[in-house]
C-alpha positions in Angstrom: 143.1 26.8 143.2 142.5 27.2 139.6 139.4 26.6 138.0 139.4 26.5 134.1 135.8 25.9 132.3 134.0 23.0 130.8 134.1 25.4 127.3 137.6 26.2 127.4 139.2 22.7 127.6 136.2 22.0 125.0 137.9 24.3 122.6 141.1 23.0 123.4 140.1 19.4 122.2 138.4 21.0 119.3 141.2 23.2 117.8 144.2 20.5 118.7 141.6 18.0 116.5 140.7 20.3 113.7 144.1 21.3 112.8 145.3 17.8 113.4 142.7 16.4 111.1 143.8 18.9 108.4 147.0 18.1 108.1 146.3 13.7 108.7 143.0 14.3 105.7 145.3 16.8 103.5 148.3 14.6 103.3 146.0 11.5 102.8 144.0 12.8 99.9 147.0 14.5 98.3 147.9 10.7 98.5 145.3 9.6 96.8 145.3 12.6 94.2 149.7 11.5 93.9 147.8 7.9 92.9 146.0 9.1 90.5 148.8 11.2 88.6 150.9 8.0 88.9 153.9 10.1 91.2 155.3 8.5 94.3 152.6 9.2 97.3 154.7 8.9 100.5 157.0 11.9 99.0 153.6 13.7 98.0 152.2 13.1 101.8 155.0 14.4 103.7 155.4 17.3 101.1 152.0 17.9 101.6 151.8 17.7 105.4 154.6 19.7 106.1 153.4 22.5 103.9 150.0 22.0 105.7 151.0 22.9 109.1 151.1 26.5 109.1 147.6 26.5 107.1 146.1 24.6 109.6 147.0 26.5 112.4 146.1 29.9 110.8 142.5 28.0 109.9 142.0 26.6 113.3 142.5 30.3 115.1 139.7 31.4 112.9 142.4 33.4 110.8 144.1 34.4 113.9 143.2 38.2 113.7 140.6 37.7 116.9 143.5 36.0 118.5 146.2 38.9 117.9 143.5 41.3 118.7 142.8 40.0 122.4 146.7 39.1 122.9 147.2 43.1 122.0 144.2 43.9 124.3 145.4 42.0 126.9 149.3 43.4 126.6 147.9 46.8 126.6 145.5 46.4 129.4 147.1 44.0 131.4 144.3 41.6 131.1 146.3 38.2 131.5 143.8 35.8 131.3 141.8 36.7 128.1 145.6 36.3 126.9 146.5 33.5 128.6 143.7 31.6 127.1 144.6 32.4 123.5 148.5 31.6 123.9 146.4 28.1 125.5 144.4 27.6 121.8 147.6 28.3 119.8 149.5 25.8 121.6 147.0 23.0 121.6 146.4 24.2 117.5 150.3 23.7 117.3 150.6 20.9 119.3 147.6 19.2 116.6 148.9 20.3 113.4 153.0 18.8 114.5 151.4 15.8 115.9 149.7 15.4 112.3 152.6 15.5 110.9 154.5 12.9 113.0 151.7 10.7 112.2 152.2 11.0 108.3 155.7 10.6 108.9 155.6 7.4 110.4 153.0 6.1 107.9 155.8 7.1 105.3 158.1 5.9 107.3 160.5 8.8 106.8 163.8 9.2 109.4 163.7 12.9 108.7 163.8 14.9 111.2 
């Protein structure tokens, strides 16, 4: 039986809401700031939220430099679980940041794929 901890499905809520919430808040104020400069907004917020999505993911991993440095740790030392757990975070961070976008995309109401 596996046992995973109260902290580590805690940070898998957090990161998979933070870098959803960037890309949903980016796209929405670039939106807003589209408004303001009188250009068409739904272009500006899918522009804007698929150029997000790799800047929320790499914010979300806390510049992913601890998370390469315990996936190297854990390849070299065949420590699985430390690794494991980070492949976990960048998932869930993926998993927020493409679900973000979906969500702009059906506000715009954009068949792209």
């Amino acid at each position: 039986m596996v046992f995973v901890s109260k902290t580590f499905v805690t940070t898998l809520i957090i990161d998979f809401m933070v870098s959803m919430g960037m890309v949903v808040g980016g796209a929405l104020l670039g939106g807003v700031g589209a408004l303001l400069r009188h250009t068409p907004p739904m272009a500006t917020m899918l522009h804007l939220a698929d150029q997000l999505k790799i800047w929320a993911l790499v914010s979300t991993l806390g510049g992913t430099m601890d998370t390469l440095r315990v996936i190297e740790t854990g390849v070299l030392a065949w420590k699985l679980l430390p690794m494991a757990r980070q492949f976990a975070y960048l998932v869930a961070a993926f998993l927020g940041c493409q679900i973000g976008f979906l969500l702009i995309r059906s506000l715009a109401g954009s068949d792209l794929p």
